[in-house]
N, C-alpha and C positions, 0 to 999 in steps of 0.2 A: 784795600789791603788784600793780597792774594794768600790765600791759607792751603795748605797743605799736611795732611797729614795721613801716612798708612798704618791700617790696621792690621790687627793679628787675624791670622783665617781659623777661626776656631771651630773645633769639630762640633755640631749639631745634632747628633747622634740619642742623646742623653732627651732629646725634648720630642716629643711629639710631632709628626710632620705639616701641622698646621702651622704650629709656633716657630719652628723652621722657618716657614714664607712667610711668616710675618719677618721677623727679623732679618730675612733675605731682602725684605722689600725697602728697608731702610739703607742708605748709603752710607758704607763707615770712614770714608772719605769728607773733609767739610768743603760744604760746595761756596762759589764766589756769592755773596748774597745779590738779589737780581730786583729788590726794592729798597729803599729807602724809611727810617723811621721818620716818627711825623719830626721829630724835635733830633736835630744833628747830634751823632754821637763823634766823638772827637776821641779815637783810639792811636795812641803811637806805638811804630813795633821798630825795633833795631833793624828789621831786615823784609822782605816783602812775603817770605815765609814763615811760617809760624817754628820756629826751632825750639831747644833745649837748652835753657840758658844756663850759664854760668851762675851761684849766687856771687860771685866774686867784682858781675859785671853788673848787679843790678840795685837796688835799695835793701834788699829783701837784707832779716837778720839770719843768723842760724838759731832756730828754735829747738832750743831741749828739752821742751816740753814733754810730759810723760801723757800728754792726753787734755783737751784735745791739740794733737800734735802735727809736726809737720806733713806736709803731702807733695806727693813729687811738683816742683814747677813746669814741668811739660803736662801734666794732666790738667793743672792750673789754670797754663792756660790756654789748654782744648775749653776748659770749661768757659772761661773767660767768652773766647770767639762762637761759643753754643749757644750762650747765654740769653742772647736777644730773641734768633730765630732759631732753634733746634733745627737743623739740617732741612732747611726748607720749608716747616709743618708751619711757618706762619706766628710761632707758641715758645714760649721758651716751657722749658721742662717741669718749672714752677707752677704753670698754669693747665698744664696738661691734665685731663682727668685720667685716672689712677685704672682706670678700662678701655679708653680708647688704646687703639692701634697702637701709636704713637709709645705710651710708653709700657704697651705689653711689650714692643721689642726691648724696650730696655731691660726690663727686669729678665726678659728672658734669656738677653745676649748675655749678663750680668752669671748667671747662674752658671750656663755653658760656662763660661772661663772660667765661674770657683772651679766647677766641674773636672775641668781640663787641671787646671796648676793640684786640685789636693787629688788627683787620681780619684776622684768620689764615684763608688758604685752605684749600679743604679736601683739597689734595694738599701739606697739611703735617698733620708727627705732632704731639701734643703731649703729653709722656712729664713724670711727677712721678717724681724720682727722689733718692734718698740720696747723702752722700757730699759733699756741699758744692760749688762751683764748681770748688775745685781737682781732684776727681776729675775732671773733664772734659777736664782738663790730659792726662789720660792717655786717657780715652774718646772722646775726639774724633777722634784718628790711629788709636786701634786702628779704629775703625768705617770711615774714610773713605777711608784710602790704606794702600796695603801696603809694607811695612818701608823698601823701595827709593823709597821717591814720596818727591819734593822736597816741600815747602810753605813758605809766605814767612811769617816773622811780623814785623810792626810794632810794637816796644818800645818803649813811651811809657812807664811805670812799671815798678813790683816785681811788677806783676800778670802785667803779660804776659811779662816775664822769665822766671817760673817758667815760669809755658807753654811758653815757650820751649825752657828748660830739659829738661823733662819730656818734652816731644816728643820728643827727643835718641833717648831709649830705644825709641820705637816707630815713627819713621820717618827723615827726614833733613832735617831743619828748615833752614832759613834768615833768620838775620835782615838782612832787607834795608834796617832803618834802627833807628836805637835813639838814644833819649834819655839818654844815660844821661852821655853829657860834658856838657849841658846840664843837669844834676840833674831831668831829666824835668819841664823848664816848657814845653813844645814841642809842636806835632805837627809832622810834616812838609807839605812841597806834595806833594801825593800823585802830581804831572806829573810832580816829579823824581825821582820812585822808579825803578830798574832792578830790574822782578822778573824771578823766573825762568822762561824758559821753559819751560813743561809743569809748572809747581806745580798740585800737586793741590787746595790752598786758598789761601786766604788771610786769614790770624789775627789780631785785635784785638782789645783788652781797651778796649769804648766808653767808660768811665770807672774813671780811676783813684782807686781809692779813698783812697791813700796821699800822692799826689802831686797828685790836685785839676785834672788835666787830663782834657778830655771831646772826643771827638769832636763835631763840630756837624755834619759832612756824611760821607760813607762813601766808604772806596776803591773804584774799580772794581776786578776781578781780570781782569789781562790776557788769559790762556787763553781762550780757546772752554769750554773742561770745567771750569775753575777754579772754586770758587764762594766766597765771602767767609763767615767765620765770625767771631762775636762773644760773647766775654764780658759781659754788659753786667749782670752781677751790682749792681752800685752805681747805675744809672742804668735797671734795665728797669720799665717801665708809671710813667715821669716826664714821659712824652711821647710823641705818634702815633711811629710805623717803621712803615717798609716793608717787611715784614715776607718781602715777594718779592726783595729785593734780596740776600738772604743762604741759605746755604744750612743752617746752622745757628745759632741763638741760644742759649745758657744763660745761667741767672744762679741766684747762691743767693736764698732767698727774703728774709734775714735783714736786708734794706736798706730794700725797701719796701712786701714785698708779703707779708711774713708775722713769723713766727719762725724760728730755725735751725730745719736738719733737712729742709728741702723743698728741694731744686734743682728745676729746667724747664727741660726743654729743646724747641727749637721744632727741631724735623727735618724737611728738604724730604723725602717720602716716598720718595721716588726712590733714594737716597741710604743706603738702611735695608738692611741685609741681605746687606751686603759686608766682616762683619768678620773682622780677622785669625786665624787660628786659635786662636793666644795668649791671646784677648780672654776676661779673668774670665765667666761667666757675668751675675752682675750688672752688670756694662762693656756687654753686649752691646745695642743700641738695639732690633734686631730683637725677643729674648725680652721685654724691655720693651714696644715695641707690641704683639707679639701677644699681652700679655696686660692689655692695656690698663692698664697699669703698677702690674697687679697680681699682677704674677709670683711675690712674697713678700710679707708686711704691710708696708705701707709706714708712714709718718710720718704714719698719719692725724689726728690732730689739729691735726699742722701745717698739712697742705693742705685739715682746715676751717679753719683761721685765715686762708689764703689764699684762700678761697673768699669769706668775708665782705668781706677787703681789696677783690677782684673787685668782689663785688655794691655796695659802698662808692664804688667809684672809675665805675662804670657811674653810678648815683644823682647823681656829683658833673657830670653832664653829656659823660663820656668824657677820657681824655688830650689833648687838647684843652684843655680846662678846666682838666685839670690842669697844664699845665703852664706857661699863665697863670700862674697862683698861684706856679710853682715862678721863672719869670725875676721876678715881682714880689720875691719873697724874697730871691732872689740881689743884684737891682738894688740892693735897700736895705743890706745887706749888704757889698757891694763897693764901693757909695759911700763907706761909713762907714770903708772900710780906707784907697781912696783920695783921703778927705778929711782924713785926719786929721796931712798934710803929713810924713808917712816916720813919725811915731811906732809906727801899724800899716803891716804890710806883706804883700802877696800875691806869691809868687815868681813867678808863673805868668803865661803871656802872655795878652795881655785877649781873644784870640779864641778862645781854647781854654779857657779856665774852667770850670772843673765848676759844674752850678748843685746838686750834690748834696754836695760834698764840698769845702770851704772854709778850705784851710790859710793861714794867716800868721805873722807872728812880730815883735815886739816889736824896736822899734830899741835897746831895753835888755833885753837878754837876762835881766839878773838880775832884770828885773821879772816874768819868767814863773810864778813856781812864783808868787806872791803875786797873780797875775789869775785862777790855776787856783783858789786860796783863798777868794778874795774872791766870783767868781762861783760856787762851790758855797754858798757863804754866803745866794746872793740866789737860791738853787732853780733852778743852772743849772747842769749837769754835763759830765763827759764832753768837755770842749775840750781836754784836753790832747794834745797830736799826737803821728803815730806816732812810737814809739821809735825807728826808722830815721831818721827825719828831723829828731825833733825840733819845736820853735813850739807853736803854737796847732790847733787845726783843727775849725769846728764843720762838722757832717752837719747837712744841712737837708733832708731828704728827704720827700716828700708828706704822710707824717703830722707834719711838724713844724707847728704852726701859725704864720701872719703874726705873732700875738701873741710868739710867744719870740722871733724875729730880731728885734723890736723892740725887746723886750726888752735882747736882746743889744747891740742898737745903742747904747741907751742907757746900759747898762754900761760901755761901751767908750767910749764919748765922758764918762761921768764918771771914767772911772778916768785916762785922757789930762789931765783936768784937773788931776788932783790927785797926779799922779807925773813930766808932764811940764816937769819945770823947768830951766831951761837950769842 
């Protein structure tokens, strides 16, 4: 099998000139393999290059999964043909220790291109870390305010609830609006918010996963010293941010930009080195940068799978481009909810719409469990919505392609024909 595949040339600038030649010295190209395993491996490919396939042309279903969810099938399957021997080293990436050569270029090629697609400056961290989004719920107050420091959260979903929630334990939270008598279809006008004086942050979960509501513009935080913090677990590298406007970002990887098992966090540097005593050792952001978040083995396989997503989403012309694609998908989508005269239905207010996470529900409730049926029937999964809320809800997240919402569209406009009878 002859493999071919070109990479993005990403600027290097942001790392150190060691880390540089390390990752120079790796080939981003896959080479013809030049041994043999002991025991035959038996790979068939539609073509003698490794391409972009169609799902149209293969088994694969369309997943609409909200986590963990789809990933592009051209990263798939780089991964797939890496998987034996990583580009020669003999190793595949699973076996790699977590300080050889080998896969410091990864992580470090990995960083470069978040680097590159969110514009990250370079008096910000950016820490690969375990523990999923909701550890952050807790690491994020132990690092930044001490026990007695206020901070504001904004509860638009179940997401930032918890946060909320969790906070409680490590500093002195405040929720200064919450959706939650409006079933979280809302945001607020951010003018009529009364925060607190001298809050240490100011907390947001940019998209909810559960609930299908997305910020589209960002709070200011009223303090002098305040700085704005975001979950953006469901919605990060879907579109440019300004990445200076906040003083911290996380998200798990599990949405868009990999597999479980990888969180990121984006840390203004400043900000790093003030945690509470309390703080777990692996909690701590500090031990984490200074070892350039290799303080223990981390999830390396995951953050190569995030590395390829990088290189992938650089290739596709940057978030920018992506996210083109991502309000095309939604457009078509919401149309098809909002034309279909109340049969489908979206709860959520039309300025705040998640374009990642798409809940509705059927004006005939008992027709649900029988569209969850029908549509795994036609190689389409994963819509049924969360147990908290109930409906529908497809994730349409960067690796979903045009092709399945279309798909889905036209499912939904034949299933309306044939179940809606007065």
């Amino acid at each position: 099998m002859s493999v071919s595949m070109s990479a993005a040339t990403t600027p290097l600038t942001n790392l150190n000139p060691a880390a540089a030649t390390q990752i120079a010295a790796f080939p981003t190209s896959l080479p013809r393999p030049t041994t043999s395993p002991t025991r035959p491996l038996s790979i068939t490919c539609s073509s003698s290059t490794l391409q972009t396939p169609t799902s149209a042309a293969t088994d694969r279903v369309f997943n609409f999964a909200a986590g963990p969810a789809t990933l592009p099938e051209n990263v798939l399957l780089r991964a797939q043909s890496e998987l034996y021997n990583w580009r020669g080293s003999g190793m595949s990436v699973m076996e790699m220790s977590h300080r050889g050569k080998e896969f410091l270029s990864i992580i470090q090629k990995a960083e470069s291109d978040l680097r590159t697609l969110l514009n990250i400056p370079s008096e910000y961290t950016v820490l690969f870390l375990q523990g999923g989004a909701t550890t952050q719920f807790a690491a994020a107050p132990l690092n930044l305010c001490d026990p007695s420091d206020v901070v504001d959260y904004i509860v638009t979903g179940s997401w930032g609830d918890k946060a909320f929630k969790e906070a409680a334990k490590y500093c002195n939270p405040k929720s200064i609006w919450s959706g939650k008598s409006a079933k979280y279809t809302k945001i607020p006008n951010f003018d009529s918010l009364q925060q607190t004086p001298g809050a240490k942050f100011l907390h947001i979960c940019a998209n909810e996963t559960i609930h299908g509501v997305e910020f589209k513009t960002y709070p200011t935080p009223a303090g002098e010293n305040e700085v704005l913090v975001a979950d953006m677990s469901s919605n990060f590298c879907s579109k440019p941010v300004d990445v200076t406007k906040f003083g911290m970002i996380y998200a798990g990887a599990q949405k868009n930009v990999g597999p479980s098992g990888v969180t990121i966090a984006i840390v203004r540097s400043d900000l790093i080195g003030n945690a509470q005593p309390i703080t777990p050792v692996m909690l701590d952001y500090k031990i984490h940068a200074d070892n350039n978040s290799l303080y223990n083995t981390p999830p390396c396989y995951g953050i190569y799978m995030c590395g390829l997503v990088f290189e992938d989403l650089v290739e596709q012309g940057g978030l920018a481009e992506v996210e083109k694609k991502n309000v095309k998908k939604g457009s078509l989508l919401y149309d098809a909810i909002d034309g279909s005269k109340g049969f489908f239905r979206c709860p959520v207010e039309k300025g705040v719409r998640s374009l990642m996470n798409v809940p509705f529900t059927l004006a005939k409730p008992v027709l649900e469990a029988e569209f969850v049926k029908e549509a795994a029937k036609e190689k389409m999964v994963q819509l049924k919505g969360h147990r908290s809320v109930g409906g529908m809800r497809a994730s349409i997240y960067n690796a979903m392609p045009l092709a399945g919402v279309e798909k889905l569209v036209t499912f939904m406009k034949d299933f309306q024909a044939r179940h809606d009878h007065a």
